[in-house]
C-alpha positions as CSV (number, residue, x, y, z in Angstrom):
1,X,100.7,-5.8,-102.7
2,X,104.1,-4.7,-101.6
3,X,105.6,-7.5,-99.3
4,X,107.1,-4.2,-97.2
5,X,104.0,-2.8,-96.7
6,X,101.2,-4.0,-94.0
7,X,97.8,-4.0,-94.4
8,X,96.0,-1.5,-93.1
9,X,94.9,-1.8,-89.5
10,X,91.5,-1.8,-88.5
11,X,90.6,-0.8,-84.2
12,X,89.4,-4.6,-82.9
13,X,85.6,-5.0,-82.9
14,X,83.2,-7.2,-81.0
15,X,81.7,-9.2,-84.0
16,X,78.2,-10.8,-83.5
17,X,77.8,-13.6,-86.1
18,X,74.6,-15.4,-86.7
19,X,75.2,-18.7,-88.5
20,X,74.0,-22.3,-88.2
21,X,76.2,-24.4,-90.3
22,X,79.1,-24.8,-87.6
23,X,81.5,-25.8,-89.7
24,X,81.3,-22.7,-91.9
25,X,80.9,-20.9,-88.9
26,X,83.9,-22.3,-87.4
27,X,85.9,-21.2,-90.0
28,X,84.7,-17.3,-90.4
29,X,85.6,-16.9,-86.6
30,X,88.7,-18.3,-87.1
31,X,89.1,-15.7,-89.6
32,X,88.2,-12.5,-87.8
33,X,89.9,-13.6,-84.8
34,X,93.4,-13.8,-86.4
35,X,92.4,-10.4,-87.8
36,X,92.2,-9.1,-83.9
37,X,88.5,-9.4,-83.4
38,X,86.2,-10.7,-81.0
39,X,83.7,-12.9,-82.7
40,X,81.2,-14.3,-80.9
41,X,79.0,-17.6,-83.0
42,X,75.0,-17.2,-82.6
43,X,73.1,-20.4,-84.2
44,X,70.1,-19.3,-83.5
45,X,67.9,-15.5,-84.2
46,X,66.3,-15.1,-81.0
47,X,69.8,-16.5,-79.4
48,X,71.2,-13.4,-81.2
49,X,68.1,-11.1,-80.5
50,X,68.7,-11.6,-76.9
51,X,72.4,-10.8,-76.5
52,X,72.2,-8.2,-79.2
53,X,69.7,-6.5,-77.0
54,X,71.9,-6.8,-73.9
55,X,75.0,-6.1,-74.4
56,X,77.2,-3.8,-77.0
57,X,78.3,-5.2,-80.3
58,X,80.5,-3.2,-82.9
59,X,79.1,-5.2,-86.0
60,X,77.0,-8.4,-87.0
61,X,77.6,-11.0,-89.6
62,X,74.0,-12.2,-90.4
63,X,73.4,-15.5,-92.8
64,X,70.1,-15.4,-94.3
65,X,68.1,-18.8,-93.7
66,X,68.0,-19.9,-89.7
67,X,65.8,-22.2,-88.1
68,X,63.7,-19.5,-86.3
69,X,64.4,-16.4,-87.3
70,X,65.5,-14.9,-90.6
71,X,68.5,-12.9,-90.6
72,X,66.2,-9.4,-92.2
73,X,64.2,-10.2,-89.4
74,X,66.6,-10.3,-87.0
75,X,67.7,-7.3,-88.7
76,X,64.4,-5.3,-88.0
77,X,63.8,-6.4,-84.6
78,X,67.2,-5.1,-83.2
79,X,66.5,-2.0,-85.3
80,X,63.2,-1.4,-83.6
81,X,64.9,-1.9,-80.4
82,X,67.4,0.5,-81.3
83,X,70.3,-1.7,-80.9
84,X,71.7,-2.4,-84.1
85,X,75.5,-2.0,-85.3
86,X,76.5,-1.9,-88.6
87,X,75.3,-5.5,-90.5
88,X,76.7,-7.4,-93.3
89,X,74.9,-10.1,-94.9
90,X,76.8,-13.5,-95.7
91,X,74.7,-15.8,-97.3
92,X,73.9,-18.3,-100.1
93,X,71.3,-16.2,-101.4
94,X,71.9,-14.5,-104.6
95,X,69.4,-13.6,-106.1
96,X,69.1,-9.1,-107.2
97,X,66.0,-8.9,-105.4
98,X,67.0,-10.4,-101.8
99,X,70.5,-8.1,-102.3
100,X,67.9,-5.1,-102.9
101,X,65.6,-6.3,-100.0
102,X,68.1,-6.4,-97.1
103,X,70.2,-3.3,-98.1
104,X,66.6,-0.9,-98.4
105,X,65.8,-3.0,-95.0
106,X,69.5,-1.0,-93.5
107,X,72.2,-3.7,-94.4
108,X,75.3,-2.1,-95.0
109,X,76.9,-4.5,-96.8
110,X,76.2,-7.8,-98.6
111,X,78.5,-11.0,-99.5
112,X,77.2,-14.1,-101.1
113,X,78.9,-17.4,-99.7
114,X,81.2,-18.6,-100.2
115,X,83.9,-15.9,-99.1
116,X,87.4,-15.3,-99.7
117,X,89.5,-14.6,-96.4
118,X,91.1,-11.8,-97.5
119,X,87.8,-10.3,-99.3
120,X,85.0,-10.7,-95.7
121,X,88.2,-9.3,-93.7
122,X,88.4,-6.1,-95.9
123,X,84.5,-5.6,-96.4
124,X,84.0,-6.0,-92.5
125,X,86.5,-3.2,-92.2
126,X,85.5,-0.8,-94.4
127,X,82.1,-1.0,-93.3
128,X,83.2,-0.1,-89.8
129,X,85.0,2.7,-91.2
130,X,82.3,4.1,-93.3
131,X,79.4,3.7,-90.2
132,X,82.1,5.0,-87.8
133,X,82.4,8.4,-90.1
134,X,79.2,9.3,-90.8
135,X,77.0,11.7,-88.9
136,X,73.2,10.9,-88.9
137,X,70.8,13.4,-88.7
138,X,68.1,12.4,-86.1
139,X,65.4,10.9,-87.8
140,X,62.2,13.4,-87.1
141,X,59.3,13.0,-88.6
142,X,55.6,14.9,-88.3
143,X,52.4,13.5,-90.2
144,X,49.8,15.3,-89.6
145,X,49.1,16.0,-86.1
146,X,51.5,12.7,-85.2
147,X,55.1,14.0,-84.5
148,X,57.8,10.7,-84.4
149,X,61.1,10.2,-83.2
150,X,62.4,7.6,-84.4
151,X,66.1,7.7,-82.7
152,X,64.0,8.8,-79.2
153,X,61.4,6.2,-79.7
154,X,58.6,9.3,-78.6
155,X,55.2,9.7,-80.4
156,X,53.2,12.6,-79.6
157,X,49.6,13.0,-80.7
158,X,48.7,16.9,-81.1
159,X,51.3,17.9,-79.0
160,X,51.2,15.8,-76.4
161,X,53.1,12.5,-75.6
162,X,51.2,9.0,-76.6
163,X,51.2,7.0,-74.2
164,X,52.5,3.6,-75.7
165,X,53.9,0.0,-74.3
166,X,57.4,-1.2,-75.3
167,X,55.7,-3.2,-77.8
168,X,53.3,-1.2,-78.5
169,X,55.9,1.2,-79.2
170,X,57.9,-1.1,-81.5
171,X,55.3,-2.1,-83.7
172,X,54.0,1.3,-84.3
173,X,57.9,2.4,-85.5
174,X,57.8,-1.0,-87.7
175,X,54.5,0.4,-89.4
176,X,55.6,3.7,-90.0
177,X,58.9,2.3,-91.3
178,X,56.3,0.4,-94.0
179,X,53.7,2.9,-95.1
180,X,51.4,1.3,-97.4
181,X,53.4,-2.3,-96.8
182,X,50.8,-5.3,-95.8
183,X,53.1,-7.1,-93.0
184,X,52.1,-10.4,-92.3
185,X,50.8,-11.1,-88.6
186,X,53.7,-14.6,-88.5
187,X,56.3,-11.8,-89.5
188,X,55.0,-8.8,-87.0
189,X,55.7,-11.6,-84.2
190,X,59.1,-12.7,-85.3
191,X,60.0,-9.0,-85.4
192,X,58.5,-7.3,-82.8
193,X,58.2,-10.6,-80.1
194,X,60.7,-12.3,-81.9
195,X,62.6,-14.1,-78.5
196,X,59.4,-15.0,-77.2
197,X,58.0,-18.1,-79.5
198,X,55.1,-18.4,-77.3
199,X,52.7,-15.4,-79.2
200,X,49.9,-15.8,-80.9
201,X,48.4,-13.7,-83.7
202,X,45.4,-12.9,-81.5
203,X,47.9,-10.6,-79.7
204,X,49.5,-8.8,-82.5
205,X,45.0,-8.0,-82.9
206,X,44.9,-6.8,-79.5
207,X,48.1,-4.2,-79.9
208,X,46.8,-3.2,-83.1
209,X,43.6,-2.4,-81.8
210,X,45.5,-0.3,-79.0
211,X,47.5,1.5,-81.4
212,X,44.5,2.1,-83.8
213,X,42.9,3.9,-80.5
214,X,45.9,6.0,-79.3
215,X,47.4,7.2,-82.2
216,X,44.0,7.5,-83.6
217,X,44.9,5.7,-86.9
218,X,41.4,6.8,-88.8
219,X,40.1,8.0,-91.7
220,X,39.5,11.4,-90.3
221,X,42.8,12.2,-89.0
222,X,44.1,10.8,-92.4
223,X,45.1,7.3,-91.7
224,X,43.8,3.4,-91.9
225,X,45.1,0.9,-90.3
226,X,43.2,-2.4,-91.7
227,X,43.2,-6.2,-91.0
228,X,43.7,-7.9,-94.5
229,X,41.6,-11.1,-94.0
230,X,44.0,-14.2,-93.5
231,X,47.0,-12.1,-94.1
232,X,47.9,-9.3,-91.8
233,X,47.6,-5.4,-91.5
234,X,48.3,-2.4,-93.7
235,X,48.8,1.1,-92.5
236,X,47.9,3.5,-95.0
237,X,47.7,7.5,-95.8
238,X,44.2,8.3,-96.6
239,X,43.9,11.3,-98.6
């Protein structure tokens, strides 16, 4: 580069990163604050959950492997809440198929560790600058006699509004996110009651069995929404 010119600036931004070696972690905040950020270190998923969930962040680091959570999880249980900035992942993994996983998931960006400085500085900008510049349509969707707002968090059953828990609420946006997808009843709890560790599986059954009833997920109205034995639950088009 030119030695006369600087590098492009980029508007500071409250950086949520979720990390548990604290060495590396120590140096990637080191990083982002010398290039103006805020960067605030979360060891922990639910940790991060929790303050993601309260307060405003303008984008999140995420590593991969934590002790509780998994960063995609993390990932989908902020989405559900609809609290989610832009994400980048920065992680050992490697591998085509996890790359694939977390960008279909909503990542908007992925880095394998470990990073150059000058490389993570310029990806976490331009990712800002692309989310900041795009317009997204408001995600509306009807099947059947089930109308879903996604952005709103509103399901209405012919016409009329359903009548849904918070968490009732989130897990039916996490199905309908994963039509046809058998979800795992340890997962459904890290995402959707991932900051509280205290859940049992036995009351994922119970909200299932409240959403089967109020959205009336059945074969006549063209849906199933089945208990895999020892596994978890599938929601499913029936034709």
């Amino acid at each position: 580069m030119n030695p006369g010119l600087a590098p492009h600036a980029s508007p500071a931004m409250k950086i949520a990163f979720l990390e548990d070696d604290a060495a590396f972690a120590a140096t990637i905040i080191e990083w982002l604050e010398q290039a103006g950020h805020d960067a605030t270190w979360f060891r922990s998923g639910r940790e991060c959950v929790r303050a993601l969930s309260e307060g405003r962040y303008d984008l999140c680091l995420f590593d991969w492997m934590l002790p509780d959570m998994s960063g995609p999880d993390v990932m989908a249980n902020l989405k559900l809440k609809g609290t989610l900035p832009p994400v980048v992942f920065l992680t050992g993994r490697d591998a085509e198929e996890d790359v694939v996983q977390v960008i279909q998931a909503g990542a908007d960006d992925y880095m394998v560790k470990p990073p150059s400085r000058s490389v993570l500085i310029a990806r976490v900008h331009a990712v800002a600058r692309r989310c900041s510049a795009q317009l997204r349509p408001e995600p509306v969707q009807d099947f059947g006699t089930l109308h879903i707002d996604f952005d709103k968090r509103r399901f209405e059953l012919d016409g009329a509004p359903a009548k849904l828990t918070e968490k009732e609420t989130e897990l039916a946006l996490y199905f309908f996110g994963r039509v046809g997808m058998l979800l795992p009843r340890g997962h459904l709890i890290q995402v959707v009651w991932g900051v509280n560790p205290d859940i049992d599986t036995r009351t994922v059954d119970v909200h299932v069995s409240h959403l089967r009833s109020k959205l009336k997920l059945v074969p006549e109205n063209g849906w199933r929404l089945t208990s895999v034995y020892r596994q978890g639950y599938r929601l499913e088009r029936v034709e």
